[in-house]
mmCIF file of the N, C-alpha and C atoms, coordinates in Angstrom:
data_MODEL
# 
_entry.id   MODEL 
# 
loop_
_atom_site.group_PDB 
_atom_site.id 
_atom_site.type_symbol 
_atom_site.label_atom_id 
_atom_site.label_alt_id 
_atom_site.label_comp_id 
_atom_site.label_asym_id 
_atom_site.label_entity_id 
_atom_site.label_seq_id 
_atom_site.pdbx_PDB_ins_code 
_atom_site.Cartn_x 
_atom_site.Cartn_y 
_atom_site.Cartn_z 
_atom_site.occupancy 
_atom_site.B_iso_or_equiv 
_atom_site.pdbx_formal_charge 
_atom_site.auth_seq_id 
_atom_site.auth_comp_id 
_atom_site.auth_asym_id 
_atom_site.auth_atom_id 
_atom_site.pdbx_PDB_model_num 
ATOM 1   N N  . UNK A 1 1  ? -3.956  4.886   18.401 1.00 0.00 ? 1  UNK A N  1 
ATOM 2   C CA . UNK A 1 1  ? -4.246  5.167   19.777 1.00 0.00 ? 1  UNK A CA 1 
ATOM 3   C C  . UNK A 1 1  ? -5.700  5.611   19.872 1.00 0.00 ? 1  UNK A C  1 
ATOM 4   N N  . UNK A 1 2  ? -6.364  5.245   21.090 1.00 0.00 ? 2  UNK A N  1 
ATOM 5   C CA . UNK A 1 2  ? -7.861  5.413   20.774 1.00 0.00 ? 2  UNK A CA 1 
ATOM 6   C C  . UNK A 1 2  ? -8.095  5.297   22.149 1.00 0.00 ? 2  UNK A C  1 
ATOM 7   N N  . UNK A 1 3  ? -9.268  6.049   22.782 1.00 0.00 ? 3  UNK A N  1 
ATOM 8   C CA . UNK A 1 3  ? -9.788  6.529   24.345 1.00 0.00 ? 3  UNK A CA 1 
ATOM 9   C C  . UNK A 1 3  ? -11.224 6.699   24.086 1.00 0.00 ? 3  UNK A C  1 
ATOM 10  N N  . UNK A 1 4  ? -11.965 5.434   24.831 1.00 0.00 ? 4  UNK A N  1 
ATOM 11  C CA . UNK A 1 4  ? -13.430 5.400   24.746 1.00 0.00 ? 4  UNK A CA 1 
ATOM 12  C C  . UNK A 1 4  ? -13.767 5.487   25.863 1.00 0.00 ? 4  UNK A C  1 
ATOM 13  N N  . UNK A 1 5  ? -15.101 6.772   26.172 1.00 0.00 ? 5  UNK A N  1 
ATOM 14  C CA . UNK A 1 5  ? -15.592 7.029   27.532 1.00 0.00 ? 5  UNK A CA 1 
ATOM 15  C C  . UNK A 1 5  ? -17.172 6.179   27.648 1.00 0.00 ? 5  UNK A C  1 
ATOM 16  N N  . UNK A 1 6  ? -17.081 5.386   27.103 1.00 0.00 ? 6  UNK A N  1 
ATOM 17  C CA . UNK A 1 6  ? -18.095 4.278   26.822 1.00 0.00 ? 6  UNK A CA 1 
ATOM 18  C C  . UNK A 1 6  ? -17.866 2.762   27.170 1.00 0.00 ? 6  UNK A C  1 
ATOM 19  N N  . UNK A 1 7  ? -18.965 2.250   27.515 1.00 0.00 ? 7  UNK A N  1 
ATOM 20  C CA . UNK A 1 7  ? -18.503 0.341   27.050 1.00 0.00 ? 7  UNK A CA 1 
ATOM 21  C C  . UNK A 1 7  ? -18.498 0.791   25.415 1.00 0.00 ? 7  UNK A C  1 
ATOM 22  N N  . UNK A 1 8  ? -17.637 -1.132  25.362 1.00 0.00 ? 8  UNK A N  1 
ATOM 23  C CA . UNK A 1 8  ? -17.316 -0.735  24.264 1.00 0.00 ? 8  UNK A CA 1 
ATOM 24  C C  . UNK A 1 8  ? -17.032 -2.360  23.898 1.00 0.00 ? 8  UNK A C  1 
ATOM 25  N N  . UNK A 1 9  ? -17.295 -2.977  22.923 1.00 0.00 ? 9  UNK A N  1 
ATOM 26  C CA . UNK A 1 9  ? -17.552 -4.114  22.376 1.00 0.00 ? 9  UNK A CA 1 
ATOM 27  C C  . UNK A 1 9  ? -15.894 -4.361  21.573 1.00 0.00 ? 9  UNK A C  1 
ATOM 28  N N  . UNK A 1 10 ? -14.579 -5.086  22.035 1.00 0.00 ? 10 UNK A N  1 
ATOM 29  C CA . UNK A 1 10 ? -13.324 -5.585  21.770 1.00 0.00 ? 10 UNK A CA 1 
ATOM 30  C C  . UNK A 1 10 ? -13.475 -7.050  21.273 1.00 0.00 ? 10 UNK A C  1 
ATOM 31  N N  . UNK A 1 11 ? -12.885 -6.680  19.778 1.00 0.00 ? 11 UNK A N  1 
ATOM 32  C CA . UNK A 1 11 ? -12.440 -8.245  19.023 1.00 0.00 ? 11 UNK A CA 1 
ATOM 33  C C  . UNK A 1 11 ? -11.386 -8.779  18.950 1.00 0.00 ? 11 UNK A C  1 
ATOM 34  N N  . UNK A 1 12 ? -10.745 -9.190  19.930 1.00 0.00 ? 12 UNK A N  1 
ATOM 35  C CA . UNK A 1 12 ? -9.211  -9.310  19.778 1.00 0.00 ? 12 UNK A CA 1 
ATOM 36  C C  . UNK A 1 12 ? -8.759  -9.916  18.170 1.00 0.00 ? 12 UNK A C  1 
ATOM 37  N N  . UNK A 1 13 ? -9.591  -10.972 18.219 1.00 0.00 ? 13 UNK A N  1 
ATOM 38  C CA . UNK A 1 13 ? -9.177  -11.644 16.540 1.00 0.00 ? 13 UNK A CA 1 
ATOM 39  C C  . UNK A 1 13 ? -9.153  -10.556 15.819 1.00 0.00 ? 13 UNK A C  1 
ATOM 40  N N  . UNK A 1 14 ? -10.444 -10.126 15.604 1.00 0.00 ? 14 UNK A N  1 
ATOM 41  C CA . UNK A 1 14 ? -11.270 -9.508  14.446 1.00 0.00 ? 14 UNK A CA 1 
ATOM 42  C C  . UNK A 1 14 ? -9.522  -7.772  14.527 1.00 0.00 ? 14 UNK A C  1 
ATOM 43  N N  . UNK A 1 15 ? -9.304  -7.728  15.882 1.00 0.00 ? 15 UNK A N  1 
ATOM 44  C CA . UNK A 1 15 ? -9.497  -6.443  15.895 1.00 0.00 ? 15 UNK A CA 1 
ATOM 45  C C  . UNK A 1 15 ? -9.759  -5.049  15.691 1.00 0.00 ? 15 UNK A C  1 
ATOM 46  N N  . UNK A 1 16 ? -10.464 -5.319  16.452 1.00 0.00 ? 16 UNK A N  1 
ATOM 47  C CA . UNK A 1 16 ? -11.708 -4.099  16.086 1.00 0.00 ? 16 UNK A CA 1 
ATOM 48  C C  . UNK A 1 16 ? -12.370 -4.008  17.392 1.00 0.00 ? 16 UNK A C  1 
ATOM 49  N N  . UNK A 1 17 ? -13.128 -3.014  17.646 1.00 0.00 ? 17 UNK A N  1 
ATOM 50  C CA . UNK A 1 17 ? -13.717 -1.783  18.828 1.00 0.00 ? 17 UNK A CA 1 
ATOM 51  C C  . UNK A 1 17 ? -14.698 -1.286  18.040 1.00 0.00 ? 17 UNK A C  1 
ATOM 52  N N  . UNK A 1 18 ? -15.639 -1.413  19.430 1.00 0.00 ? 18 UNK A N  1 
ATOM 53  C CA . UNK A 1 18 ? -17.144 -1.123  18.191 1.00 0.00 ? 18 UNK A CA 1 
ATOM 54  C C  . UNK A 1 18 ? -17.680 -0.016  19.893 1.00 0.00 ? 18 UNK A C  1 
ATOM 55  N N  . UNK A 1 19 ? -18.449 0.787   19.318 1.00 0.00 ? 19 UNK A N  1 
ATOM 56  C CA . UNK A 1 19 ? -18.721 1.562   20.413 1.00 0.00 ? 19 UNK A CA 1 
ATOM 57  C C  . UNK A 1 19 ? -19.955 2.914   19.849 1.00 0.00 ? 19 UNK A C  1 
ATOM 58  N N  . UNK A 1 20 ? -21.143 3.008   20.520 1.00 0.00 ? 20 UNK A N  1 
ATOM 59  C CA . UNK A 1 20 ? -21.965 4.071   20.609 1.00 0.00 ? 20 UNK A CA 1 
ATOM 60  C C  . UNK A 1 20 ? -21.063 5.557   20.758 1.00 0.00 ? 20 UNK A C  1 
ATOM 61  N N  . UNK A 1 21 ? -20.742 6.363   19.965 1.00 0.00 ? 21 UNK A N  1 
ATOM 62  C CA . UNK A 1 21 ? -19.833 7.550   20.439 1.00 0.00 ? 21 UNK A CA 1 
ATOM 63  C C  . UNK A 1 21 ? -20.192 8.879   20.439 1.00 0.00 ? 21 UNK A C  1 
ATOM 64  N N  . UNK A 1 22 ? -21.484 8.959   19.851 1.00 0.00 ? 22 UNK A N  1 
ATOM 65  C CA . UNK A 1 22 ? -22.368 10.097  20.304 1.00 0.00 ? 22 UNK A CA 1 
ATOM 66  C C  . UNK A 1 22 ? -22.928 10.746  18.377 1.00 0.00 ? 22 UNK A C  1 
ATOM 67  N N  . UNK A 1 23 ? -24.078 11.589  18.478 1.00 0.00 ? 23 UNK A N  1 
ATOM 68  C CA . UNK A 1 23 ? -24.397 12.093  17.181 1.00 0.00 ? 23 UNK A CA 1 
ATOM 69  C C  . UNK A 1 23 ? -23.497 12.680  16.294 1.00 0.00 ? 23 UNK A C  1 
ATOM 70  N N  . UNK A 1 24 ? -23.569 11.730  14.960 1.00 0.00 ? 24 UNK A N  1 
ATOM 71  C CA . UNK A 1 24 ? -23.133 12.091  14.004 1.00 0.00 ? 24 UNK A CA 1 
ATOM 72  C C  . UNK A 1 24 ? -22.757 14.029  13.920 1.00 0.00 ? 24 UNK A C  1 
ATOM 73  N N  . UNK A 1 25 ? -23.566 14.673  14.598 1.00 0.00 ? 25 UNK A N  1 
ATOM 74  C CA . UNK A 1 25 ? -23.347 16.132  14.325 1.00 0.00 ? 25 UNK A CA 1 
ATOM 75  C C  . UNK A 1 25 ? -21.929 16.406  15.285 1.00 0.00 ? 25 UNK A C  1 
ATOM 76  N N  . UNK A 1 26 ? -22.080 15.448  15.968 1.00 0.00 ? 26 UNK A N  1 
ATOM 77  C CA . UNK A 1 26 ? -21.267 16.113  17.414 1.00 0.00 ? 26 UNK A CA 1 
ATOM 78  C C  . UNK A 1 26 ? -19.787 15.241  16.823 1.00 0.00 ? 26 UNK A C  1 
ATOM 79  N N  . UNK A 1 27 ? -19.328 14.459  16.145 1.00 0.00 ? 27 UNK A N  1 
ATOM 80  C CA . UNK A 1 27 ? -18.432 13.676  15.551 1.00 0.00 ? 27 UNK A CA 1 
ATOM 81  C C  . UNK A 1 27 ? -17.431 14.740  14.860 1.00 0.00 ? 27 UNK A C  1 
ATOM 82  N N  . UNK A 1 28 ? -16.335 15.015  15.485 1.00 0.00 ? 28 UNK A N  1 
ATOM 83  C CA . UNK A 1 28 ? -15.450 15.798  14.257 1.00 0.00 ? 28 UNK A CA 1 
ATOM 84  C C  . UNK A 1 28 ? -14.142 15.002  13.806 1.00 0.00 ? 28 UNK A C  1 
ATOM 85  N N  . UNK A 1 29 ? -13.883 14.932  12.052 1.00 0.00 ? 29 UNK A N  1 
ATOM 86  C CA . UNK A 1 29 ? -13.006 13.834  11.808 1.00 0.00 ? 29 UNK A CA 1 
ATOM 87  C C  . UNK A 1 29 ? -12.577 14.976  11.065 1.00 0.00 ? 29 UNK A C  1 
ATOM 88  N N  . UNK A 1 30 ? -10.913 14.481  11.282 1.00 0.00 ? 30 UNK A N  1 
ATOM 89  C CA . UNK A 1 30 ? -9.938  15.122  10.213 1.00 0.00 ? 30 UNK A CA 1 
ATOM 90  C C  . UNK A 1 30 ? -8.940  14.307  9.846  1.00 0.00 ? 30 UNK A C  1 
ATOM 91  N N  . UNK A 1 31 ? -8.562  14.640  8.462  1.00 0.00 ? 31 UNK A N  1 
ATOM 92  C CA . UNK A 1 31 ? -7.970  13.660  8.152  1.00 0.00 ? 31 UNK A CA 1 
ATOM 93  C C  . UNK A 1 31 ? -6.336  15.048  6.888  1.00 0.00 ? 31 UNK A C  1 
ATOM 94  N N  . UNK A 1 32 ? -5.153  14.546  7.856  1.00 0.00 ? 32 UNK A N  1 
ATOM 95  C CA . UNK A 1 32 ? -4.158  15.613  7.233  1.00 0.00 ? 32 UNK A CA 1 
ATOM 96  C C  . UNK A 1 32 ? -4.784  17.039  7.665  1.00 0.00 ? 32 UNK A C  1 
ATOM 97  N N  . UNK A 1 33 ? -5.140  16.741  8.721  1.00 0.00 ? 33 UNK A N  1 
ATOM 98  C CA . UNK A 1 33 ? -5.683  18.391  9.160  1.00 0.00 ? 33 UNK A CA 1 
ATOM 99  C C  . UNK A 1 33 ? -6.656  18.911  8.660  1.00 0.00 ? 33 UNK A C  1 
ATOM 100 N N  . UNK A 1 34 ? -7.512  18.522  7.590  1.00 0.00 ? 34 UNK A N  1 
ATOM 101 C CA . UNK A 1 34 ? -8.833  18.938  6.709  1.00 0.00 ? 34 UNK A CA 1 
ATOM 102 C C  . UNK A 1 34 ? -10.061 18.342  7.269  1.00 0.00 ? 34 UNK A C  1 
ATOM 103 N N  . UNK A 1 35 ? -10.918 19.425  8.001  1.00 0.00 ? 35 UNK A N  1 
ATOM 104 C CA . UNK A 1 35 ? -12.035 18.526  8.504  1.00 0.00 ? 35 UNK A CA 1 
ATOM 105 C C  . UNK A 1 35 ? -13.049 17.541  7.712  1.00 0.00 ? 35 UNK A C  1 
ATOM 106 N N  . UNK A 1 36 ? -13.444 16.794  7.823  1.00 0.00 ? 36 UNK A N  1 
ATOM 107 C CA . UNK A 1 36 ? -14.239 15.715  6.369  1.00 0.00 ? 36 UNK A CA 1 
ATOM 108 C C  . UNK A 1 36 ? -15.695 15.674  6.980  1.00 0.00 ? 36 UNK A C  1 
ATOM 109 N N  . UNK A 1 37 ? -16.403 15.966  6.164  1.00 0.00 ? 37 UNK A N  1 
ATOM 110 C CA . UNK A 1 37 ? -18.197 16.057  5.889  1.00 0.00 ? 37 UNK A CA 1 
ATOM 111 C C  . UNK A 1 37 ? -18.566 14.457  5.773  1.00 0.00 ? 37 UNK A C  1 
ATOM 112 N N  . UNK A 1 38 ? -18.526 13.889  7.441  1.00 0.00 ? 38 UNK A N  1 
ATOM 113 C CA . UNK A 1 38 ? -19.458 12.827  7.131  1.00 0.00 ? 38 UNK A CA 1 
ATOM 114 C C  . UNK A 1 38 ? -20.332 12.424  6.089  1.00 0.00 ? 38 UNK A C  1 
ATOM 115 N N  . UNK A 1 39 ? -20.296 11.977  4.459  1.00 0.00 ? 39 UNK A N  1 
ATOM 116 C CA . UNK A 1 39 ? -21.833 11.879  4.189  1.00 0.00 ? 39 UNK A CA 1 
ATOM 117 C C  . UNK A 1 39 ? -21.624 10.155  4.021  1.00 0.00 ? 39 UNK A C  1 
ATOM 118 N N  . UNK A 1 40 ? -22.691 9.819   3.785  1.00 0.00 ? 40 UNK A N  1 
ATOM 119 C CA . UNK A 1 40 ? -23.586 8.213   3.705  1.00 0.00 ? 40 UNK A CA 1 
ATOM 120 C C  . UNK A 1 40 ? -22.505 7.574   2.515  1.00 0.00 ? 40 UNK A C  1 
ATOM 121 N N  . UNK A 1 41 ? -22.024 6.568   2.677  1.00 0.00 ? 41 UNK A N  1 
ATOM 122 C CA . UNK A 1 41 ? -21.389 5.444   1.752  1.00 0.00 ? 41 UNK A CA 1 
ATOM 123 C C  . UNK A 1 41 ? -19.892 6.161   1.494  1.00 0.00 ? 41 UNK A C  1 
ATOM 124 N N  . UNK A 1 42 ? -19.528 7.041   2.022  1.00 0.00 ? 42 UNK A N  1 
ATOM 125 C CA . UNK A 1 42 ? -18.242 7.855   1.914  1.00 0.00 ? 42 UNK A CA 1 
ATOM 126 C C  . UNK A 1 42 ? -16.945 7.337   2.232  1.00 0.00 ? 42 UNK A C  1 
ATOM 127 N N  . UNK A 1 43 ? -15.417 6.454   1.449  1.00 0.00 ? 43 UNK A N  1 
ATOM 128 C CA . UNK A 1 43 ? -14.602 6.452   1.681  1.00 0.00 ? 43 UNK A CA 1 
ATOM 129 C C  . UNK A 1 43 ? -13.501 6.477   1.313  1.00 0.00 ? 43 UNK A C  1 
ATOM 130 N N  . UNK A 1 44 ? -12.452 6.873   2.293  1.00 0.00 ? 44 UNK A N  1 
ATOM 131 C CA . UNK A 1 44 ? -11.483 7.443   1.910  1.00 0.00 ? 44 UNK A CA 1 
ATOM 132 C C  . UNK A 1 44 ? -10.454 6.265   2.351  1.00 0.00 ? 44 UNK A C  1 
ATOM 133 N N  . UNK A 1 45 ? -9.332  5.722   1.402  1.00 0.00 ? 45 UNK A N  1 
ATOM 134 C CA . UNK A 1 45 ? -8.716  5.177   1.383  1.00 0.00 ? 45 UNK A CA 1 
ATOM 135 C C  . UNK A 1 45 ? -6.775  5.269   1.876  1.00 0.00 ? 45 UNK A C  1 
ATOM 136 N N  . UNK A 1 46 ? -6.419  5.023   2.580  1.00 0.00 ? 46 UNK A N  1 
ATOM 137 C CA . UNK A 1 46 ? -4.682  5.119   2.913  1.00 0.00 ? 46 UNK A CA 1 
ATOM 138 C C  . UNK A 1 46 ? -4.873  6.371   2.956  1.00 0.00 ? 46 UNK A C  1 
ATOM 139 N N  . UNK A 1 47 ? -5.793  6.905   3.745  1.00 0.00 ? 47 UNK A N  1 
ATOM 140 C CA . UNK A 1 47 ? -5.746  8.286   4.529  1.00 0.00 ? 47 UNK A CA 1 
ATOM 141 C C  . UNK A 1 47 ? -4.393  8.875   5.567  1.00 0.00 ? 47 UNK A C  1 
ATOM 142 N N  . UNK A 1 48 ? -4.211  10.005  5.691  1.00 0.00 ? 48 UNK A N  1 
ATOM 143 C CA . UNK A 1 48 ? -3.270  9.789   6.979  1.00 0.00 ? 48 UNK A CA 1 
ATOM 144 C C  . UNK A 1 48 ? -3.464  10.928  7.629  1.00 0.00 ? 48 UNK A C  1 
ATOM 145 N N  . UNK A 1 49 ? -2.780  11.016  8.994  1.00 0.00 ? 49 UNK A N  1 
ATOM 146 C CA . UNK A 1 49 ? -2.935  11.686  10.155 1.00 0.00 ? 49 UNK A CA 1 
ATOM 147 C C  . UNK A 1 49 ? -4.710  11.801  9.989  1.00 0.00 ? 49 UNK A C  1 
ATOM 148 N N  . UNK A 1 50 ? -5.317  10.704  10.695 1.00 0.00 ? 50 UNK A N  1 
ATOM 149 C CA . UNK A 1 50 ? -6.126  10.879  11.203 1.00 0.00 ? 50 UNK A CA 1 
ATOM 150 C C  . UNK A 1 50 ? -6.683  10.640  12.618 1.00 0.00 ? 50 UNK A C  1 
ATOM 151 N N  . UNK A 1 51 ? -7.524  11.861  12.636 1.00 0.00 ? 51 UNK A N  1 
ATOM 152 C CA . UNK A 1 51 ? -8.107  11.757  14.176 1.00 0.00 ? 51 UNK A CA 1 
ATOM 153 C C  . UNK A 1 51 ? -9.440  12.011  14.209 1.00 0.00 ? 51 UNK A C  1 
ATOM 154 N N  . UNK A 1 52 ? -10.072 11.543  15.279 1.00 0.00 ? 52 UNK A N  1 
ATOM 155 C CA . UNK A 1 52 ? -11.676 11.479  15.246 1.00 0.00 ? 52 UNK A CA 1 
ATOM 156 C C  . UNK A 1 52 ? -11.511 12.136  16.935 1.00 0.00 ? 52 UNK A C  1 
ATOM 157 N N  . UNK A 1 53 ? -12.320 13.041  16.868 1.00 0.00 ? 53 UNK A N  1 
ATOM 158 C CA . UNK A 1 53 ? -12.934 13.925  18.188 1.00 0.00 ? 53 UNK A CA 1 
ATOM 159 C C  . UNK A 1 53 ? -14.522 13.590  18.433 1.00 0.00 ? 53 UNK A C  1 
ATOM 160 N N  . UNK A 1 54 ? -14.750 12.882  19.165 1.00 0.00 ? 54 UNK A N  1 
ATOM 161 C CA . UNK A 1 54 ? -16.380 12.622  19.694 1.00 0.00 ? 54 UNK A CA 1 
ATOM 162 C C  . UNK A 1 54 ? -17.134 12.735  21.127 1.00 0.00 ? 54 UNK A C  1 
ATOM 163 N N  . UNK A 1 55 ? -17.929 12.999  21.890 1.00 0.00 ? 55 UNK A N  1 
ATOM 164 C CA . UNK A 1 55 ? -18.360 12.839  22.703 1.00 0.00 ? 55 UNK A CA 1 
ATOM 165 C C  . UNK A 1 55 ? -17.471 11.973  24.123 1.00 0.00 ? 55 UNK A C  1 
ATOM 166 N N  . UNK A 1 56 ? -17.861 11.018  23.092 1.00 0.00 ? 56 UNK A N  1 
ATOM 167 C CA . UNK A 1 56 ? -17.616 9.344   23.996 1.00 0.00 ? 56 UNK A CA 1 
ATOM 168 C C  . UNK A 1 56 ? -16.242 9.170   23.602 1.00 0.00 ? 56 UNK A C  1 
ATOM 169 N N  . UNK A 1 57 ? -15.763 9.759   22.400 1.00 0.00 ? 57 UNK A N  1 
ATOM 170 C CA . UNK A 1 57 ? -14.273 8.468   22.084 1.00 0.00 ? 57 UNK A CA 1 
ATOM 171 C C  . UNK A 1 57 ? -13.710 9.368   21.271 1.00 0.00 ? 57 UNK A C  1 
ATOM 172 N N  . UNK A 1 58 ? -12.168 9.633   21.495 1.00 0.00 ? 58 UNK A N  1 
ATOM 173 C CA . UNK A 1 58 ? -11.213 10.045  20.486 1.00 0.00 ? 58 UNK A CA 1 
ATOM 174 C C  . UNK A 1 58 ? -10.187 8.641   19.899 1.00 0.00 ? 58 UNK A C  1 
ATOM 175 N N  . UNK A 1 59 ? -9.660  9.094   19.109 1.00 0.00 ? 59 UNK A N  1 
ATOM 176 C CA . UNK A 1 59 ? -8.761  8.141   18.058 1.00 0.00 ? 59 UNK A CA 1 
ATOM 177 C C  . UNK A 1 59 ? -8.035  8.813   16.907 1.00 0.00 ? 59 UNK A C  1 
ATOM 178 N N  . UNK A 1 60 ? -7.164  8.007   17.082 1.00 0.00 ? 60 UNK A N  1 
ATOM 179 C CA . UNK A 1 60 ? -5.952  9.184   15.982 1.00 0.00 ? 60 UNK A CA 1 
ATOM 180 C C  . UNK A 1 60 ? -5.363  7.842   15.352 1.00 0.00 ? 60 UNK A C  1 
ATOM 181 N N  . UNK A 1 61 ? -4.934  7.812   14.133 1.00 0.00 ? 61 UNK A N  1 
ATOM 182 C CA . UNK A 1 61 ? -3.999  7.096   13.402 1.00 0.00 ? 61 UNK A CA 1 
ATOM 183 C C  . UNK A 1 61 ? -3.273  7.787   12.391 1.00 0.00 ? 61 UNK A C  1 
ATOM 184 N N  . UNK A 1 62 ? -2.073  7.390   12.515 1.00 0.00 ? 62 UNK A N  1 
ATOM 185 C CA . UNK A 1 62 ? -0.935  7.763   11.437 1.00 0.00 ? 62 UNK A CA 1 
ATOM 186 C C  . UNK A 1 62 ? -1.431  7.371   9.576  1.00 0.00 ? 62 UNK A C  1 
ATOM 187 N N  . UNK A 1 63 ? -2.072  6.356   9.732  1.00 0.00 ? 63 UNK A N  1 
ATOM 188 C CA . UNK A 1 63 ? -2.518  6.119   8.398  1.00 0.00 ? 63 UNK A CA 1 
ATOM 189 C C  . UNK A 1 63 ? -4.100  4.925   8.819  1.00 0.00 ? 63 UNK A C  1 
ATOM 190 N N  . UNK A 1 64 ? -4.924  5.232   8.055  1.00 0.00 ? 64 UNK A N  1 
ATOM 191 C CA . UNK A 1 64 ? -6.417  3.985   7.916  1.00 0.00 ? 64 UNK A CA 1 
ATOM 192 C C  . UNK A 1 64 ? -6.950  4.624   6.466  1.00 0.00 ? 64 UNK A C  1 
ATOM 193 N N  . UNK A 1 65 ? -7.970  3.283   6.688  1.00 0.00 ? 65 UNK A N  1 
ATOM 194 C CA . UNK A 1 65 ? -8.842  2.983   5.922  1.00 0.00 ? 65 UNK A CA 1 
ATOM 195 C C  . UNK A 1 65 ? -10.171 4.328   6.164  1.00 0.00 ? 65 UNK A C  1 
ATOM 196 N N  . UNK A 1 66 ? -10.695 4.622   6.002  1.00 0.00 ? 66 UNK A N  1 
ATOM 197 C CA . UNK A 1 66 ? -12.291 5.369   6.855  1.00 0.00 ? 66 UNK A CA 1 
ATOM 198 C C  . UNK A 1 66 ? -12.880 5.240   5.543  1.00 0.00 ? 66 UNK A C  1 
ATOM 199 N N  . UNK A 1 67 ? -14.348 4.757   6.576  1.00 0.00 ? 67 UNK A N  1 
ATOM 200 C CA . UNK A 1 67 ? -15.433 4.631   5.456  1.00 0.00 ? 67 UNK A CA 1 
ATOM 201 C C  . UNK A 1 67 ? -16.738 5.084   6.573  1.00 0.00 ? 67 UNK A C  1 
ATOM 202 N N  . UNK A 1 68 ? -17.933 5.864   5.807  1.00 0.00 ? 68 UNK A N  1 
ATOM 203 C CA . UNK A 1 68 ? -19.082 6.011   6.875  1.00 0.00 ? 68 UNK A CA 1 
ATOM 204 C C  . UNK A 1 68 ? -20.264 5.326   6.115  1.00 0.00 ? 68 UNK A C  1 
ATOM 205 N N  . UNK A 1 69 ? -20.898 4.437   6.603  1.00 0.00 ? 69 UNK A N  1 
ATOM 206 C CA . UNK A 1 69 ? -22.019 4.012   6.126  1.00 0.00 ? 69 UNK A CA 1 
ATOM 207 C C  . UNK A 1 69 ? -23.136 3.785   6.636  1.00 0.00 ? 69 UNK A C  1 
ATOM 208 N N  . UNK A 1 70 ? -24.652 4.622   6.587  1.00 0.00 ? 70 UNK A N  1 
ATOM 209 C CA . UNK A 1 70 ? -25.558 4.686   7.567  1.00 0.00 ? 70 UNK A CA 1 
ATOM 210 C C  . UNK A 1 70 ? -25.143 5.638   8.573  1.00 0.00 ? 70 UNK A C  1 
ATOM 211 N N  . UNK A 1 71 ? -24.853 4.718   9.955  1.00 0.00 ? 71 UNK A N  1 
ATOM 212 C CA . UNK A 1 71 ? -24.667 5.461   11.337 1.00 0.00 ? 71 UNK A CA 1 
ATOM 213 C C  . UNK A 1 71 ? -23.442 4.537   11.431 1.00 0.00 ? 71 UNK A C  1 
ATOM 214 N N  . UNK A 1 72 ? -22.376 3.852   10.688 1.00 0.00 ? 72 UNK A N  1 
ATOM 215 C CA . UNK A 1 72 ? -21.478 3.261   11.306 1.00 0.00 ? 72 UNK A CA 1 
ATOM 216 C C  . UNK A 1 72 ? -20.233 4.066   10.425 1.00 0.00 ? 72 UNK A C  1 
ATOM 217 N N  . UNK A 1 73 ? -19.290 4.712   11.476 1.00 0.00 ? 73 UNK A N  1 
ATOM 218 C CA . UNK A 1 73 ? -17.570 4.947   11.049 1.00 0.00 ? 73 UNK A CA 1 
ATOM 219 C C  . UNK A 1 73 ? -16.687 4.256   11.306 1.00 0.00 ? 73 UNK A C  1 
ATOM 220 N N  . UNK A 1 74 ? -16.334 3.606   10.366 1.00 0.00 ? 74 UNK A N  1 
ATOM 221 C CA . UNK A 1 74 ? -15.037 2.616   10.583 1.00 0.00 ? 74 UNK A CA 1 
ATOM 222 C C  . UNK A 1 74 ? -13.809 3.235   10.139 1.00 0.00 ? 74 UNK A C  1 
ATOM 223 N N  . UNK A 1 75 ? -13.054 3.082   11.285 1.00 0.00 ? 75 UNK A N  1 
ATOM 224 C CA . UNK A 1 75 ? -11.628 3.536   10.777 1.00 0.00 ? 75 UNK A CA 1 
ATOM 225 C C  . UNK A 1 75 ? -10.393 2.250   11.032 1.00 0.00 ? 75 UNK A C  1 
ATOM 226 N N  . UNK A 1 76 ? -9.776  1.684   9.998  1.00 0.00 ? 76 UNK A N  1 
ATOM 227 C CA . UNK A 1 76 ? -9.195  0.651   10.254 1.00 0.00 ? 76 UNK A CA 1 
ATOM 228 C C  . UNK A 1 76 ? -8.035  1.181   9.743  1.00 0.00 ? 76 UNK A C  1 
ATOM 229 N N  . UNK A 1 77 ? -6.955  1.185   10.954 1.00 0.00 ? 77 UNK A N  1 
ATOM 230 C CA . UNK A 1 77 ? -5.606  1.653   11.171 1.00 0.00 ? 77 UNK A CA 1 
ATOM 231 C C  . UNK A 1 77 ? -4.601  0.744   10.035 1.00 0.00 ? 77 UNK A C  1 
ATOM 232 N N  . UNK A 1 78 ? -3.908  1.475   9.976  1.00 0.00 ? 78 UNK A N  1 
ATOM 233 C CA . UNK A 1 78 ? -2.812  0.545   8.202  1.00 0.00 ? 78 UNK A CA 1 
ATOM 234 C C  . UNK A 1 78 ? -1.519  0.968   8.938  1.00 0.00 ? 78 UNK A C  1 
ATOM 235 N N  . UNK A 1 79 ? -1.267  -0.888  9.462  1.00 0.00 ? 79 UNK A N  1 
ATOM 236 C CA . UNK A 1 79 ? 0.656   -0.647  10.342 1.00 0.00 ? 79 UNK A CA 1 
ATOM 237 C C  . UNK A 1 79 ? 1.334   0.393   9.267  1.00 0.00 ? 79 UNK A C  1 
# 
């Protein structure tokens, strides 16, 4: 489940949501309730209960992928 207060770039194929969501400082991700320290090339694999708190966009998944690289966080949800 995911709520973007932004445009926001939808791949139906690809699916995937791509979106500006505000500074990395202002980004809070937790993952099993443990907040996680954004750093550069960082990921965490069959993560669960995660949620991302941002500016522009929240998102929560029961289980993903998350990886941060540069200025991009990808979180790709695992049915």
């Amino acid at each position: 489940m995911s709520e973007f207060n932004v445009p926001s770039v939808h791949d139906q194929e690809a699916g995937t949501v791509r979106a500006v969501i505000g500074p990395v400082q202002d980004v809070k991700l937790t993952i099993g309730g443990a907040l996680i320290d954004l750093n550069k090339g960082q990921r965490i694999d069959n993560a669960t209960n995660v949620r991302l708190d941002a500016p522009r966009a929240n998102a929560q998944a029961a289980r993903a992928n998350v990886s941060f690289n540069g200025r991009t966080l990808r979180i790709v949800g695992i049915p």
